[in-house]
N, C-alpha and C positions, 0 to 999 in steps of 0.2 A: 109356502114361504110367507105369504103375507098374515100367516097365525104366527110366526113364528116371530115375526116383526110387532107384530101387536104387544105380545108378552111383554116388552120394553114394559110397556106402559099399564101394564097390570100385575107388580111384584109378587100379588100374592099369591098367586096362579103358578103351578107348577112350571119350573123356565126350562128344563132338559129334557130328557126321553131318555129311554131303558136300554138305548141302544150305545148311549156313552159309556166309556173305560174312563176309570179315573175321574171318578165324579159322584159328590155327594150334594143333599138338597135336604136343608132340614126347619122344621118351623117351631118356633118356640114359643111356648102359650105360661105363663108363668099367673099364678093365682095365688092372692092376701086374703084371708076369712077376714069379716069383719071383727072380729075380737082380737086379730093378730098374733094371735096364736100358734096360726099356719102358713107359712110360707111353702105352696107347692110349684114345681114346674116340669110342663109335660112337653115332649122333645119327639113328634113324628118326626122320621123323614127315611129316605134313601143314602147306602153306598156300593158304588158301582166300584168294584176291581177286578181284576183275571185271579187274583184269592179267595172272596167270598164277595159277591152281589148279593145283599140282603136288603129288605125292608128292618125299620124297627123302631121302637118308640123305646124313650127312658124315661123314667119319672123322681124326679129329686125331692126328696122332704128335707125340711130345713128343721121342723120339730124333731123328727124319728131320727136326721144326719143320717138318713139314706139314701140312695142311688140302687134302680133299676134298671135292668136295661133288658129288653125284650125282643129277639131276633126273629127274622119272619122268611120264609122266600119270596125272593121278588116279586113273583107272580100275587101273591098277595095285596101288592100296593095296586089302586087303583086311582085315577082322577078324572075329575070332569074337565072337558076340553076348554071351553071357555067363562067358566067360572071356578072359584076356588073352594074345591069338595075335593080332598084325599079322603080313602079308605083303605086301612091295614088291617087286614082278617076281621075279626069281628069291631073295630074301632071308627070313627068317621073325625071327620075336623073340618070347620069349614069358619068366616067371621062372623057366626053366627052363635056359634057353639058348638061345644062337644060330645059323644057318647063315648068314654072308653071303657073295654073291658080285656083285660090282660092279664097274665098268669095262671095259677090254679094255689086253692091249699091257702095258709099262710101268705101268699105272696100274689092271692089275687087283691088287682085294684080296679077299680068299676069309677065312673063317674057319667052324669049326667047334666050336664051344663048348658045353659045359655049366656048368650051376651045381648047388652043393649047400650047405644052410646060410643059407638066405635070411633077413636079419632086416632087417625093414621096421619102420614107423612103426606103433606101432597104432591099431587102427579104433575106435574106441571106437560108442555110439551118437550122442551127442552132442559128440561131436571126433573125426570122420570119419577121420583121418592127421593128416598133418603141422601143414598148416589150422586143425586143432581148429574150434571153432563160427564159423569167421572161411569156412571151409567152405560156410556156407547163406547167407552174404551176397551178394545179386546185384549183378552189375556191377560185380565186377570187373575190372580190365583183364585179370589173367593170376592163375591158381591153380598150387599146386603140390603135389606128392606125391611120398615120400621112399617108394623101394621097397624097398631094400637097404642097410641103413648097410655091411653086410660079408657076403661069400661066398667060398667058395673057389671055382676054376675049374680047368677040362682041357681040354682040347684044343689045336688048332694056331690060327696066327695068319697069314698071308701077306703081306706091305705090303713093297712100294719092292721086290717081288724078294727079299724076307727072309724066311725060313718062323722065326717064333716060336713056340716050346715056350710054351702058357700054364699049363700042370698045373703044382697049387701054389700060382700065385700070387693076388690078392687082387681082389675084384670089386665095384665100388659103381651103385645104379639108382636113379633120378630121375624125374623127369616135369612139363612145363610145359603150359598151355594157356587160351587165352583169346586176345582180339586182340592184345595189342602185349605188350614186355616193360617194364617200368618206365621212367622215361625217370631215372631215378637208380637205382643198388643195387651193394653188395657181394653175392659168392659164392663161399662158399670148403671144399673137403670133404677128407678125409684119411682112411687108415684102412692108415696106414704108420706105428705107431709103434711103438717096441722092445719094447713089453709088448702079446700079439695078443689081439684081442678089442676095441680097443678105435679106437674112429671118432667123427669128427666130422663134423655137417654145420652147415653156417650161411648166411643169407641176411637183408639189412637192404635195403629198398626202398620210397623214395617211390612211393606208391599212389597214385593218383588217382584219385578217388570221389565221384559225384555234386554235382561241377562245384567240388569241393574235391582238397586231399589230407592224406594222414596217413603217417607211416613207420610200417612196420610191420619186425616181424620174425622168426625164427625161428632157433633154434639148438640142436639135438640133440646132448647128449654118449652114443657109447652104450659103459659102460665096464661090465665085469664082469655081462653080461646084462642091466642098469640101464641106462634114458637117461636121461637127468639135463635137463630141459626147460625153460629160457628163451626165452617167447615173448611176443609184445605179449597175445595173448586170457589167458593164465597169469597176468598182471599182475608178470610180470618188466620191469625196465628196464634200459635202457642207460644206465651211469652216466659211460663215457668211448667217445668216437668215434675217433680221430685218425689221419688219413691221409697218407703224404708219398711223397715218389719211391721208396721203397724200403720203407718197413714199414705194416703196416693193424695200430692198436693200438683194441682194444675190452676195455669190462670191461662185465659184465654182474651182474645179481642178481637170488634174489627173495627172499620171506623168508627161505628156510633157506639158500642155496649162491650163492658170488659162481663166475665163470669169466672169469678173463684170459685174452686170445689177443692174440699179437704174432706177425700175418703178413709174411713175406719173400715181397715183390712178385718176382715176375722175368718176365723179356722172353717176352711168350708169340706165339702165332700168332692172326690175325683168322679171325673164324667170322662169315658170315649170320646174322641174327637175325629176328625177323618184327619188321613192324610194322602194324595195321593189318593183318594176315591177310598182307602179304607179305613174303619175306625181304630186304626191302633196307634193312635196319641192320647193324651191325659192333658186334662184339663179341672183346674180347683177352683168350683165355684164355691162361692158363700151367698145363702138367702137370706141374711143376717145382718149385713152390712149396715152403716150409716153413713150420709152424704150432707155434708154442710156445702148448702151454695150462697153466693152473694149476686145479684144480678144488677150491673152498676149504669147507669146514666154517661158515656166517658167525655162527654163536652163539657157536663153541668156537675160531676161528681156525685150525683145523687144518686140514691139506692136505691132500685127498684121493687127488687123482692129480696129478703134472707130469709133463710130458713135450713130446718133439717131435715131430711127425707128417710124413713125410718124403712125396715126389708128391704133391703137396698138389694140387687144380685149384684157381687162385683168379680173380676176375673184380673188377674195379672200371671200374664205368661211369656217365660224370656227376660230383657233385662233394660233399663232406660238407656244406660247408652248406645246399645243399638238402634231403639227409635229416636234418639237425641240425634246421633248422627245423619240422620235424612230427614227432619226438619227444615225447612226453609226459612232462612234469617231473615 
């Protein structure tokens, strides 16, 4: 019991066991080459159903606009108890870096990675990560934790027959888990903009909670060592939603700091999703994207930061006035 209580407080640590129904746990490791050329992201994790319990890793190219996805038997996933090491057959992951090696033919990809420079969300006692005190609320459908807004990376990369140089370039870690993923939400991160140091992450999604729902949401600026925090437990709001074929425009506040973002949608590749512990949903991400933010001063009007954030991943699934509706005025 009291490992199981600690996890709180170590997101990136595997949070379930093998013995869950209806339960999925996946970590996202998403890599920019320094030349920008490559936008890749790799997707370990677990889904647990009474149809198929598998391990499995996917891998998205934003250059090739492909998507793998790589199925394992369970028994294959391994982890370390009190540190964060998965192993899926021959692959490891841990915040350190990674070895993967997956497929055969044509459709092997290998990589070899390290990380240096890790900055995550912090743990607070009582705002665990990203969650903050939203964290200890049971029954949720899906939890999430922000491992790395930015890192640097080295090593090699292998995909489509391509050996890519990653030394240099720029590194973001994530983490989902719970039964299904939102049946509404925006997703969108960056940490390509002209001035380094500085990333975004963000996330708006219809919750559904004890036979109700409420939008919640999350948005980390981390600029000059600072993250600058708009979140629903923070008692920050969303002041503007609006979504069209082409641009995701959000304003946000709370008492001290407003943050405009005007995302450019673009054509991305479908990925498996869980639902329900199994991966048979669809999800359209794009490694492509762009992200105009504004980071405003709201007492003095003054500008903090603007800028554009270039490989943006953005996701829109579902529809605004569903998370409009469970907003809190």
């Amino acid at each position: 019991m009291k490992d199981v209580k600690m996890k709180i407080w170590r997101p990136e640590i595997f949070q379930g066991n093998l013995r869950k129904k209806h339960y999925f746990e996946g970590w996202y490791f998403k890599f920019v080459d320094k030349t920008e050329k490559h936008a890749v992201a790799i997707i370990p994790g677990i889904a647990l159903s009474p149809s198929h319990s598998h391990a499995f890793t996917q891998v998205l190219s934003s250059h090739h606009s492909t998507a793998h996805y790589f199925s394992f038997p369970i028994d294959a996933f391994t982890t370390a108890k009190n540190t964060f090491l998965i192993n899926i057959a021959d692959s490891s992951f841990s915040l350190d870096g990674l070895q993967l090696n997956v497929g055969s033919g044509p459709k092997k990809i290998t990589a070899n990675l390290s990380f240096s420079g890790i900055q995550g969300w912090p743990v607070r006692l009582f705002a665990p990560g990203a969650m903050g005190w939203y964290r200890f609320v049971p029954y949720l459908e899906c939890y999430h934790g922000v491992l790395s807004f930015d890192h640097t990376i080295q090593g090699l990369l292998t995909l489509n027959g391509e050996s890519i140089d990653m030394t240099g370039g720029r590194g973001y870690i994530e983490k989902d888990w719970g039964t299904s993923m939102p049946a509404a939400w925006i997703w969108m991160q960056t940490n390509h903009f002209d001035d380094k140091g500085v990333s975004l992450f963000g996330s708006v999604a219809k919750i559904p909670w004890l036979g109700s729902f409420f939008t919640g949401f999350i948005f980390g600026l981390y600029h000059q060592g600072r993250i600058y925090q708009f979140t629903t437990y923070s008692g920050a709001r969303i002041t503007r939603l609006h979504v069209t074929e082409t641009l995701i425009n959000l304003q946000l506040e709370d008492r001290l700091y407003t943050l405009a973002i005007e995302a450019k949608r673009e054509i991305g590749v479908d990925l498996p999703a869980p639902r329900l512990g199994a991966m048979t949903s669809k999800v359209n991400e794009s490694l492509r994207s762009e992200i105009g933010i504004q980071l405003g001063n709201k007492k003095t009007g003054a500008s903090i930061y603007t800028g554009v954030g270039r490989n943006a991943g953005l996701e829109f699934v579902g529809n605004t006035a569903e998370m409009l509706a469970g907003l809190r005025q």
